[in-house]
ROLOKE-404761 format. One record per residue (C-alpha): x, z, y. Coordinates in steps of 0.05 Angstrom, whole numbers, plus 32768, in hexadecimal, padded with zeros to 4 digits. Layout:
BEGIN
- x/z/y
- X/Z/Y .
...
This chain:
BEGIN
- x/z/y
- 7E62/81BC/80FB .
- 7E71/8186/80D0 .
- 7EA1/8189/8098 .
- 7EC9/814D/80AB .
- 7ED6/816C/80F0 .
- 7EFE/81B8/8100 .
- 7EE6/81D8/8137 .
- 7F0F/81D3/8179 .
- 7F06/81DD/81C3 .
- 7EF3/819B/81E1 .
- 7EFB/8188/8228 .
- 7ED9/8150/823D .
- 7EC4/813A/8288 .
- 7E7F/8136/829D .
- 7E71/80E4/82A5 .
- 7E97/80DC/825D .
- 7E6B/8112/8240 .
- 7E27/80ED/8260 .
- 7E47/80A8/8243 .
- 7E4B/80CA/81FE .
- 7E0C/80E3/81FB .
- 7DE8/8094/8213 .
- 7E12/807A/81DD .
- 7DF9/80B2/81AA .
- 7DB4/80A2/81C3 .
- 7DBE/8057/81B8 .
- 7DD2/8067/8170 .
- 7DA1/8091/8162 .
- 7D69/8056/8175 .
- 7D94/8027/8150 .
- 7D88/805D/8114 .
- 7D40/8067/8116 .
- 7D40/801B/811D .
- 7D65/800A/80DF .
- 7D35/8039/80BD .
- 7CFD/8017/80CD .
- 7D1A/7FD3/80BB .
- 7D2E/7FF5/8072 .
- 7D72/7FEC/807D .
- 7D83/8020/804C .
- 7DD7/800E/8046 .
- 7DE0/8003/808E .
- 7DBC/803B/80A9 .
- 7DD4/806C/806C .
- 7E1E/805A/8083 .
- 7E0B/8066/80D1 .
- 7DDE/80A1/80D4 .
- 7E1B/80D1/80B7 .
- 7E4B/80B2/80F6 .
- 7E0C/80C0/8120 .
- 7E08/810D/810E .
- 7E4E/811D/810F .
- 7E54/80FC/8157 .
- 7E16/8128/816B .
- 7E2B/815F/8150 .
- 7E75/8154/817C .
- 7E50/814B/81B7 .
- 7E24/818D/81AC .
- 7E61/81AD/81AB .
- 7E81/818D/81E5 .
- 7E43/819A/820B .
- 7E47/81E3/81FC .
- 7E92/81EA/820D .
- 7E7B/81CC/8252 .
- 7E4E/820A/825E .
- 7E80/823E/8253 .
């Protein structure tokens, strides 16, 4: 996991978890976007928020199956 973030259990209710992930999905297309535009500062300063927020939801997700 990241090495902003320690490593916890996370509880988090099914319809929050399904919100998360759209809005992880929306900023991941807003991402790939920026790429393609070139916009090299913006999306250098986004992508980072975008992969530690996957990387929390991953996580949550898992703690949801056991």
């Amino acid at each position: 996991m990241c090495g902003r973030f320690t490593e916890s259990f996370m509880m988090i209710d099914d319809d929050t978890l399904k919100q998360l992930l759209r809005i992880n999905d929306e900023l991941l297309q807003l991402c790939k976007w920026l790429n393609e535009k070139r916009d090299m500062e913006t999306s250098s300063r986004l992508i980072p928020l975008v992969d530690d927020l996957t990387h929390i939801l991953i996580e949550a997700g898992k703690n949801k199956l056991h």
